[in-house]
MDAnalysis code that builds the backbone (N, CA, C; Angstrom):
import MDAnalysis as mda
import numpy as np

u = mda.Universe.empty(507, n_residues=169, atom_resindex=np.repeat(np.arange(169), 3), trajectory=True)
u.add_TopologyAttr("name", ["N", "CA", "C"] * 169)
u.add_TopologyAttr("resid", np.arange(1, 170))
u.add_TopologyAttr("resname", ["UNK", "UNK", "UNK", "UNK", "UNK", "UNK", "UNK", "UNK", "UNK", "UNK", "UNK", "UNK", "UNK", "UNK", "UNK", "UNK", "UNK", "UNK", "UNK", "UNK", "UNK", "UNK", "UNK", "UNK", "UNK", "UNK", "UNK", "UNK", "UNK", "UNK", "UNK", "UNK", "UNK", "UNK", "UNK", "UNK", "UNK", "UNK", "UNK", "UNK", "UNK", "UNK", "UNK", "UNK", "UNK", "UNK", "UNK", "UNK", "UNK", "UNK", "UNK", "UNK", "UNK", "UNK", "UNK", "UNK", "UNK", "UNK", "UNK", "UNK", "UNK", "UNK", "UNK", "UNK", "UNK", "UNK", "UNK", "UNK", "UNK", "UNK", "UNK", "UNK", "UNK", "UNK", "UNK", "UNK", "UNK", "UNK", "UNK", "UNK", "UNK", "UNK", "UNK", "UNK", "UNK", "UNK", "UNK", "UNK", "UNK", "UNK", "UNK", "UNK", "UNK", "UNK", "UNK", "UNK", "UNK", "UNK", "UNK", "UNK", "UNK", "UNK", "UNK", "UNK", "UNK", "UNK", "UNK", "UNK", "UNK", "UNK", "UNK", "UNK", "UNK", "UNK", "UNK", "UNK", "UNK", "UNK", "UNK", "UNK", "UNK", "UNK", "UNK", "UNK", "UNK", "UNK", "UNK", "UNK", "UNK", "UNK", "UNK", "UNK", "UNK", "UNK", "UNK", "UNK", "UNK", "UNK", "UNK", "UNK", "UNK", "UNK", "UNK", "UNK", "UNK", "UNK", "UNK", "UNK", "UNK", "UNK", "UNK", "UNK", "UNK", "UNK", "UNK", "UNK", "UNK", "UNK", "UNK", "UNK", "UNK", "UNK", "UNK", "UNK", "UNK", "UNK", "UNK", "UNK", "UNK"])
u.atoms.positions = np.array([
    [8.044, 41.727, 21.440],
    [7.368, 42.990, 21.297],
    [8.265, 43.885, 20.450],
    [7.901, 44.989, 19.272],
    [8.498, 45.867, 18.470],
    [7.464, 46.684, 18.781],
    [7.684, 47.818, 18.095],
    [7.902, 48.725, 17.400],
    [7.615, 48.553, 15.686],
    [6.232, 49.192, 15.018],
    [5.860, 48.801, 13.686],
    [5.753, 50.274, 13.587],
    [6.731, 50.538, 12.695],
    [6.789, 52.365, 12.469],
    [6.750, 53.206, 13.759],
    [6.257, 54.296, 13.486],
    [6.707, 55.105, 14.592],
    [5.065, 55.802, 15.428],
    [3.780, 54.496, 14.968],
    [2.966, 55.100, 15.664],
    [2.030, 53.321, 16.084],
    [3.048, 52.458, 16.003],
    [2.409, 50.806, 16.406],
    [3.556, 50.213, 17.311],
    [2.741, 49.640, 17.695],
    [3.480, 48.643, 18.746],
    [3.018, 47.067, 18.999],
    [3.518, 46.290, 18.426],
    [3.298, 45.226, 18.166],
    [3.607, 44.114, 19.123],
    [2.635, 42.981, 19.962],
    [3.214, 41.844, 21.003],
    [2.689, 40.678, 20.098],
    [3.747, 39.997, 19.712],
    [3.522, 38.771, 18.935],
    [3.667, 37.696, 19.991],
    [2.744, 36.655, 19.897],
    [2.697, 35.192, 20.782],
    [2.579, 34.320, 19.618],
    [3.507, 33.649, 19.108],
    [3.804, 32.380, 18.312],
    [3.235, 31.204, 18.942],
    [3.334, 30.803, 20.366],
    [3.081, 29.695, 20.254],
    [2.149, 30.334, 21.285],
    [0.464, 30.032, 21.467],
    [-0.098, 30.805, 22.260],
    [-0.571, 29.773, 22.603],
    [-1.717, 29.844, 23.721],
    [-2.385, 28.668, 24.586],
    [-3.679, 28.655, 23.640],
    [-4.139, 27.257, 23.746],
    [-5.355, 27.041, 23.011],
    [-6.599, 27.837, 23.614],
    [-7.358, 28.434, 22.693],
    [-7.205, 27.877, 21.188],
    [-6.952, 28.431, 20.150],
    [-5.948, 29.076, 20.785],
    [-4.620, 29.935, 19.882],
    [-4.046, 29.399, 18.867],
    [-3.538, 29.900, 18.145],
    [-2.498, 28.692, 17.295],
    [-0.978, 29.461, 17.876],
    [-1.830, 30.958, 17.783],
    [-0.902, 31.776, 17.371],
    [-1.384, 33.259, 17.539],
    [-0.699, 34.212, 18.101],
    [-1.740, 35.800, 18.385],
    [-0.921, 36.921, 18.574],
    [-1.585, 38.023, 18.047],
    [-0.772, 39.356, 17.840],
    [-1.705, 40.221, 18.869],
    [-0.913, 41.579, 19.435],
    [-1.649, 42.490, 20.320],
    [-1.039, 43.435, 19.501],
    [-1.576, 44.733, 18.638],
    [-1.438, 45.437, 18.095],
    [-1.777, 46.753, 18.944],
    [-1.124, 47.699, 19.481],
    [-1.412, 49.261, 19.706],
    [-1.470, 50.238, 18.368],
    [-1.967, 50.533, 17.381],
    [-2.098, 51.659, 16.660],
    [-2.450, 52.760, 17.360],
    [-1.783, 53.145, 17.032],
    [-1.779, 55.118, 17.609],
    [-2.011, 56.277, 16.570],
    [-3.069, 57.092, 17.024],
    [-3.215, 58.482, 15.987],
    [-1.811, 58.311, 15.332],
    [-1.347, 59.515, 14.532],
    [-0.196, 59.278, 14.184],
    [0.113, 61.505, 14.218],
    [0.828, 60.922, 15.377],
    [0.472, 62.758, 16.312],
    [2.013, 63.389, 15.894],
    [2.847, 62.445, 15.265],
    [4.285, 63.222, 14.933],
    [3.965, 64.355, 13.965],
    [3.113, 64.817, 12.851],
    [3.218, 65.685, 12.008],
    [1.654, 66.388, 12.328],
    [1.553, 67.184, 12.534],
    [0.209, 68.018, 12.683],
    [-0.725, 67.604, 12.028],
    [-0.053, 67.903, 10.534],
    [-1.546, 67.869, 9.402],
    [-2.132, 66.664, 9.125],
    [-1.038, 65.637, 9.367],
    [-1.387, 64.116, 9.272],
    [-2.266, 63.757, 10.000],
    [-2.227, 64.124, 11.153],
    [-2.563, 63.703, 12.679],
    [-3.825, 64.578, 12.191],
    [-4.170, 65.811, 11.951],
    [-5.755, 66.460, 11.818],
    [-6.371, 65.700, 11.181],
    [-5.770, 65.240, 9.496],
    [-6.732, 64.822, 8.761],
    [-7.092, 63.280, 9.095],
    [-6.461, 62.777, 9.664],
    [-7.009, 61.320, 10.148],
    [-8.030, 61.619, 10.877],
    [-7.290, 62.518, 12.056],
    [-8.575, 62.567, 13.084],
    [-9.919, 63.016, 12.490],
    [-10.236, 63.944, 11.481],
    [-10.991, 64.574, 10.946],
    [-11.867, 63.023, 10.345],
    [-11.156, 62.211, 10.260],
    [-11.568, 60.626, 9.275],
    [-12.109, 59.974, 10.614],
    [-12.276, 60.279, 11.440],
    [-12.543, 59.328, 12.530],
    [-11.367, 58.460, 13.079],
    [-10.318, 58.677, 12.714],
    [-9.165, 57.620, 13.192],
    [-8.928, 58.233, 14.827],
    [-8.940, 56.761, 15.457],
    [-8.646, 57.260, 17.118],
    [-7.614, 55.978, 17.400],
    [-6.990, 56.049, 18.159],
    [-5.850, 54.861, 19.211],
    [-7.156, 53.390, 19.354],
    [-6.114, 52.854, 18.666],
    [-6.904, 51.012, 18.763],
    [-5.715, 50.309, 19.073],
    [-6.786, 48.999, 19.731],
    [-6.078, 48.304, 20.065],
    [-6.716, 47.184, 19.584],
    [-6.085, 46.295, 18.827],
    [-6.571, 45.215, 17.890],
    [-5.860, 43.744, 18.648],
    [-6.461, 42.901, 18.489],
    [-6.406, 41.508, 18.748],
    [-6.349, 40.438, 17.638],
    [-5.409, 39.984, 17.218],
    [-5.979, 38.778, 15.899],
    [-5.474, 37.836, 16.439],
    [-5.835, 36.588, 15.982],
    [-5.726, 35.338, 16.145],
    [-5.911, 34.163, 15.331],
    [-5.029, 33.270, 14.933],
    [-4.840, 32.051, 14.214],
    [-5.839, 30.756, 15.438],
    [-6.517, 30.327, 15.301],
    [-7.155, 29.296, 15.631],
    [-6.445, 27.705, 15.381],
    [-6.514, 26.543, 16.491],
    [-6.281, 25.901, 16.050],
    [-7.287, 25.210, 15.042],
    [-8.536, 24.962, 15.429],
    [-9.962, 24.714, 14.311],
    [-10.149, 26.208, 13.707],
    [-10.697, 25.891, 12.298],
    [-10.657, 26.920, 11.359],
    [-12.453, 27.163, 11.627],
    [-12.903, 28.228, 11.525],
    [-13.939, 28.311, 11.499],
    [-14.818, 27.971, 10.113],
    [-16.282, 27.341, 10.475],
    [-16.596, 26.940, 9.544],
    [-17.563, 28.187, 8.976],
    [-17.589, 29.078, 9.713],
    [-18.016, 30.677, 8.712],
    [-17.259, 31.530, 8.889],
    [-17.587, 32.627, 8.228],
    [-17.469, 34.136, 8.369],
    [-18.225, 35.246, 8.996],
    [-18.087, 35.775, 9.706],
    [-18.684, 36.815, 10.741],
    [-17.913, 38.226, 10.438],
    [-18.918, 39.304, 10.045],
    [-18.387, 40.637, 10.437],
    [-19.035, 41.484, 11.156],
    [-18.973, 42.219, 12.377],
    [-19.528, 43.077, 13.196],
    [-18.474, 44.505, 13.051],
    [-19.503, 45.411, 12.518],
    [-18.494, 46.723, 12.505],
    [-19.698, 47.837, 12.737],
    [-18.687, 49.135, 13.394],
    [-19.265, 50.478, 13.784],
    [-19.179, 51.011, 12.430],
    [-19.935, 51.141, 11.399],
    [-19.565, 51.894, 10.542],
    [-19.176, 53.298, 10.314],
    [-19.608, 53.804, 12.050],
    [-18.751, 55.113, 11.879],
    [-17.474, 55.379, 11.993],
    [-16.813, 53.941, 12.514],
    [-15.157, 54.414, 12.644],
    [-14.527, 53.741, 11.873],
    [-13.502, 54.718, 11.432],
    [-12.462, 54.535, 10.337],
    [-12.178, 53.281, 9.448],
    [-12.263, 51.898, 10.874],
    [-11.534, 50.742, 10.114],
    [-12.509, 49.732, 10.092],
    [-13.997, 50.455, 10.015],
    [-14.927, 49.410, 9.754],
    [-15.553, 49.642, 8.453],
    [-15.200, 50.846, 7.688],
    [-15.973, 51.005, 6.638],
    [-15.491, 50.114, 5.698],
    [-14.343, 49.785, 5.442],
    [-14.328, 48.848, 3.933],
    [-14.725, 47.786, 4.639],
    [-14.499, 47.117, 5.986],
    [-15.224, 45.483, 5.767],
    [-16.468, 45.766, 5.661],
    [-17.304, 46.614, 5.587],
    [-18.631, 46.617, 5.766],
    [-19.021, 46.555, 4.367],
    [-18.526, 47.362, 3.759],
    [-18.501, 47.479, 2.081],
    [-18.135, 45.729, 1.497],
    [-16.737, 45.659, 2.572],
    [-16.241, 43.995, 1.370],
    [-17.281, 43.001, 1.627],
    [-17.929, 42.757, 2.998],
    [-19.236, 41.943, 3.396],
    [-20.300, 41.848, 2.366],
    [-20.790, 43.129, 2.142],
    [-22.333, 43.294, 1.273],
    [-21.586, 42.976, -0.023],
    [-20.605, 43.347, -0.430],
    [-20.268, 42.493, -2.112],
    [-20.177, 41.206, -2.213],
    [-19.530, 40.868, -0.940],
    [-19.793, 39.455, -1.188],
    [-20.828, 38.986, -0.726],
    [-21.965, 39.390, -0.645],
    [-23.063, 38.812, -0.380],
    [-23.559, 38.581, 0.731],
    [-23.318, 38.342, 2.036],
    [-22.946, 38.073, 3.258],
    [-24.460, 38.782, 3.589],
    [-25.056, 37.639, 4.659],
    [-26.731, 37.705, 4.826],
    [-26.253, 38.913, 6.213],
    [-27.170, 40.007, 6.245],
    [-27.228, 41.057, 7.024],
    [-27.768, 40.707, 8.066],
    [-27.215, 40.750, 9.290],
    [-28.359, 40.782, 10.735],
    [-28.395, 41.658, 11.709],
    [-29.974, 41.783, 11.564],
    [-30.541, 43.301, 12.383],
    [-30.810, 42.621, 13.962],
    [-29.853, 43.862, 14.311],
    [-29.672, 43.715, 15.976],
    [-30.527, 44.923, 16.914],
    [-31.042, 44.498, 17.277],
    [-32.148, 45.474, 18.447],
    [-31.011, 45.762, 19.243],
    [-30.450, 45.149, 20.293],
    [-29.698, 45.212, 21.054],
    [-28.549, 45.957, 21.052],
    [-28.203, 45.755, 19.636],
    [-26.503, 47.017, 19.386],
    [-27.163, 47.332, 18.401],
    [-27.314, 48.893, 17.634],
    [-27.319, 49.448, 16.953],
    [-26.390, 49.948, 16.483],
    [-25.400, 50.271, 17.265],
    [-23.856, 50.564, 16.905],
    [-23.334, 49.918, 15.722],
    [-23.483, 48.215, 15.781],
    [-22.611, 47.638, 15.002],
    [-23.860, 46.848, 13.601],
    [-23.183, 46.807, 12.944],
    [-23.563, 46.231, 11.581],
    [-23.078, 44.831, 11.238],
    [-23.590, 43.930, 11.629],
    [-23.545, 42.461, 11.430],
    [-24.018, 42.129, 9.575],
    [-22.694, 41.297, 9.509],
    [-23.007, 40.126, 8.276],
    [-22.282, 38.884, 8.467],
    [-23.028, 37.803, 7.991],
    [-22.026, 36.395, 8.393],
    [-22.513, 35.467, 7.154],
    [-22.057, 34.716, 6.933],
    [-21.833, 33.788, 5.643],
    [-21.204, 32.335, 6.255],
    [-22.067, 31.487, 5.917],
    [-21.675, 29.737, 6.204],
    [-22.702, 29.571, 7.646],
    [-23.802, 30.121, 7.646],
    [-24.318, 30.245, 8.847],
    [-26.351, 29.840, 8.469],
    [-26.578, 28.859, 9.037],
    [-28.539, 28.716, 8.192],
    [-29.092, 29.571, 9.331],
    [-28.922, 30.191, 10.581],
    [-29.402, 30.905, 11.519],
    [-28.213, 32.387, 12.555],
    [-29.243, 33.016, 13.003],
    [-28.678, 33.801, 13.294],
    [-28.389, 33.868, 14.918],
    [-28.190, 32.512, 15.143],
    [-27.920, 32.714, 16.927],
    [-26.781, 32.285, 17.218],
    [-25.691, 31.921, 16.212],
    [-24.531, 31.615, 16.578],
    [-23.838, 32.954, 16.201],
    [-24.159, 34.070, 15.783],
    [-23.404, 35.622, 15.433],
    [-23.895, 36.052, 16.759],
    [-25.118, 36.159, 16.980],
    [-25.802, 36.332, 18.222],
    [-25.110, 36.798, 19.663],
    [-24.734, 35.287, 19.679],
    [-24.149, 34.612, 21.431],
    [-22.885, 34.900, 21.163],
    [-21.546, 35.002, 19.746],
    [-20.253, 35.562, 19.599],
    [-20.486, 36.875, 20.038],
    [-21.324, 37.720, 19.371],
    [-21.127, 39.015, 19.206],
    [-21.417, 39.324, 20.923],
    [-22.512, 38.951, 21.826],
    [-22.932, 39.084, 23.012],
    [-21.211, 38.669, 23.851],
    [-20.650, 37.572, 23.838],
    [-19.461, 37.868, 23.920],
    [-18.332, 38.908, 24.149],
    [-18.363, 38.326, 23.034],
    [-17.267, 39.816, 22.167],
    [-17.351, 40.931, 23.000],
    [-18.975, 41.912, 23.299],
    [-19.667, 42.967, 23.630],
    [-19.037, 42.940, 25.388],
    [-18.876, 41.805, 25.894],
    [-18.708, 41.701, 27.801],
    [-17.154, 42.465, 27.583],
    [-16.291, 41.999, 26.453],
    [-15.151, 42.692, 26.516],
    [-14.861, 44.340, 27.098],
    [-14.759, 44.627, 27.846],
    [-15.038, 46.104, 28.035],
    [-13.991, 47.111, 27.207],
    [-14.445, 47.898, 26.653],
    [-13.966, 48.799, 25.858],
    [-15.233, 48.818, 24.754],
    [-14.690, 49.565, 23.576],
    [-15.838, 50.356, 22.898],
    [-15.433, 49.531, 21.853],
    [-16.462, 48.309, 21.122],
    [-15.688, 47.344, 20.000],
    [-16.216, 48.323, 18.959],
    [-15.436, 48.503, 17.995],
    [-15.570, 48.981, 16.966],
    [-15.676, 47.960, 15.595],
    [-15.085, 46.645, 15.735],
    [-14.870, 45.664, 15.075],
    [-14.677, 44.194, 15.484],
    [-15.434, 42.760, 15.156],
    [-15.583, 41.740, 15.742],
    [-15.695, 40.919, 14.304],
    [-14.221, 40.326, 13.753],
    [-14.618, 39.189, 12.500],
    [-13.681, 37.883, 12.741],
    [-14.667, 37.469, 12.161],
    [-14.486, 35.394, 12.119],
    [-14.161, 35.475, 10.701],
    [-13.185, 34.694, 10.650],
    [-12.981, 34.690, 9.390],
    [-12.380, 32.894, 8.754],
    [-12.796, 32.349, 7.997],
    [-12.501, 31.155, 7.479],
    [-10.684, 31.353, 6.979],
    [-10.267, 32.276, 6.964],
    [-8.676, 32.600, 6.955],
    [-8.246, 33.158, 7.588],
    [-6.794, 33.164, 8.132],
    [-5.931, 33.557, 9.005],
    [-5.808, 35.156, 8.681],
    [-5.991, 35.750, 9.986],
    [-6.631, 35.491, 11.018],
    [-7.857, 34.732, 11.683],
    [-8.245, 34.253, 11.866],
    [-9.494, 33.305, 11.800],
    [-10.162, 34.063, 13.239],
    [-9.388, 35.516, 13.920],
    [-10.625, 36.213, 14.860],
    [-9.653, 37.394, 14.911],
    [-10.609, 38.621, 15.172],
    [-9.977, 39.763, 14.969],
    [-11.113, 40.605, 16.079],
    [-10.254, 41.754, 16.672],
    [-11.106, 42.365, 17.131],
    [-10.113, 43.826, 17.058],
    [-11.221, 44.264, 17.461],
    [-10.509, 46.244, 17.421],
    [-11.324, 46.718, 18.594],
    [-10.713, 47.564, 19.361],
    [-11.414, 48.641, 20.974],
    [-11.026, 50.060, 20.223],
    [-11.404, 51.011, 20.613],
    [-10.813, 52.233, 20.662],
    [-10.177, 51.905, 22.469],
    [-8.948, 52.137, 21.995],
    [-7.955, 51.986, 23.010],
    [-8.457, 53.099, 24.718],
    [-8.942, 53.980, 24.324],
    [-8.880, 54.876, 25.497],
    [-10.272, 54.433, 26.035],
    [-10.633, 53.854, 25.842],
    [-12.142, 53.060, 26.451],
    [-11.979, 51.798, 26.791],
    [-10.571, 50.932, 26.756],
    [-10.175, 49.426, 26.720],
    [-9.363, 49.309, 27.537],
    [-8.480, 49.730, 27.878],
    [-7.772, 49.806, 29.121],
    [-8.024, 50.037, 30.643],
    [-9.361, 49.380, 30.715],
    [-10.266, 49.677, 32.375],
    [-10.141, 47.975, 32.833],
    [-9.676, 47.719, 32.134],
    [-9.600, 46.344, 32.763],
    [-7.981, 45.419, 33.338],
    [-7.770, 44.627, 33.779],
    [-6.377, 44.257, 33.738],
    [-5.895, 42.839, 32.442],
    [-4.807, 43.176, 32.507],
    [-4.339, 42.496, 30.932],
    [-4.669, 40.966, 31.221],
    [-5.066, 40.532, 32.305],
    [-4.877, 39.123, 32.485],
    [-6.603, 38.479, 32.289],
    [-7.277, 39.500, 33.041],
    [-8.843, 38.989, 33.029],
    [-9.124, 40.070, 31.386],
    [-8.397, 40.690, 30.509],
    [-8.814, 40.414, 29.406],
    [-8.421, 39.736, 28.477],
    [-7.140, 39.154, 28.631],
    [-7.170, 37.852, 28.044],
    [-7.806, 36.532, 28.545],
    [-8.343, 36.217, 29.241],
    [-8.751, 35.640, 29.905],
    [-10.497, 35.372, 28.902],
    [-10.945, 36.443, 28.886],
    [-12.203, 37.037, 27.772],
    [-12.324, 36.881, 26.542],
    [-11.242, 36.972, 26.061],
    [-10.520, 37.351, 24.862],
    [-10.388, 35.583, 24.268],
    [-9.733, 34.696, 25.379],
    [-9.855, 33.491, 25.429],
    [-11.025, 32.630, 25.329],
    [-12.242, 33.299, 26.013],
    [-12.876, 32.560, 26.156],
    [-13.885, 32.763, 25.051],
    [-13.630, 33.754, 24.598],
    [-14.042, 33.844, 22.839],
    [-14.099, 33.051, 21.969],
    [-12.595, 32.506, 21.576],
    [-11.892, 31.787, 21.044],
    [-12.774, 30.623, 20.697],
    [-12.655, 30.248, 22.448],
    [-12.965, 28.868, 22.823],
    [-14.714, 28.943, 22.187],
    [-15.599, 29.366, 22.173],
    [-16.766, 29.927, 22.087],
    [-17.108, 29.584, 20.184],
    [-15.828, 30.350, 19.633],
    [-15.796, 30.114, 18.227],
    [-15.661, 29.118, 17.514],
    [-14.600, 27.810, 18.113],
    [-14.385, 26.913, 18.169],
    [-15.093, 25.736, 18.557],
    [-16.558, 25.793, 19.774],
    [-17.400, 25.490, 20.162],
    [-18.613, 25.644, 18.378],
    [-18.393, 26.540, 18.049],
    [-19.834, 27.001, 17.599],
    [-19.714, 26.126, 16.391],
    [-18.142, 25.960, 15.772],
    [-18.332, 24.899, 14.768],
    [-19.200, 23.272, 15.036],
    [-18.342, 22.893, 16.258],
    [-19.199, 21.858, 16.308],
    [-20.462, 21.072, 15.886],
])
């Protein structure tokens, strides 16, 4: 565990349990040391996240992006998705988030991830599969993610994984 500047906090797992390869726990924090800094982010929508990535041992055979486009760190993947082309899927169920996925002929394997993903408790702001390392990523706004205990959310978090890894099959 470090310390990444003076507003992250970083827990690296190198050798993680399958179907890990490998996994980071990231705390980003407002960045509350200088006033004006700290307004104009907040003014941007920037709030305390807590991010999850992960190296897979199977690589996924698509790409998945689920983002809130109202907060801060979903607007460029949402933007990099639609340039690259990435087929859009309209969700009744979350309106919140903005789905695109690529390497996929149907839409029930984003579906049953994202339904997933969603049991995680906290407020997802961000949910991507990615055919490169990281090969799974997630983002909470932190002050809505911490209602649970660290063990039954990794535990979730795991069984994601496993889920993603399943879906290639």
């Amino acid at each position: 565990m470090r310390w990444v500047g003076t507003a992250a906090v970083m827990l690296g797992i190198a050798k993680a349990k399958s179907p890990f390869r490998s996994a980071e726990v990231l705390l980003l924090l407002e960045p509350r040391d200088v006033f004006f800094i700290w307004a104009f982010f907040r003014a941007r929508g920037r709030r305390d996240l807590l991010i999850f990535r992960a190296h897979l041992h199977a690589v996924p055979a698509f790409d998945l992006e689920a983002v809130d486009p109202t907060a801060w760190s979903g607007r460029d993947a949402e933007r990099d998705a639609a340039k690259r082309g990435w087929t859009r899927l309209a969700l009744d169920a979350s309106p919140a988030l903005t789905v695109y996925h690529s390497g996929l002929s149907d839409s029930t394997t984003p579906r049953a991830l994202l339904s997933l993903a969603q049991k995680i408790p906290g407020r997802l702001v961000r949910f991507s599969v990615r055919r490169s390392v990281p090969n799974m990523e997630l983002r909470w706004q932190w002050t809505e993610a911490k209602t649970q205990s660290a063990r039954d959310w990794f535990m979730q978090v795991r069984q994601l994984g496993e889920a993603i890894e399943t879906a290639n099959r």
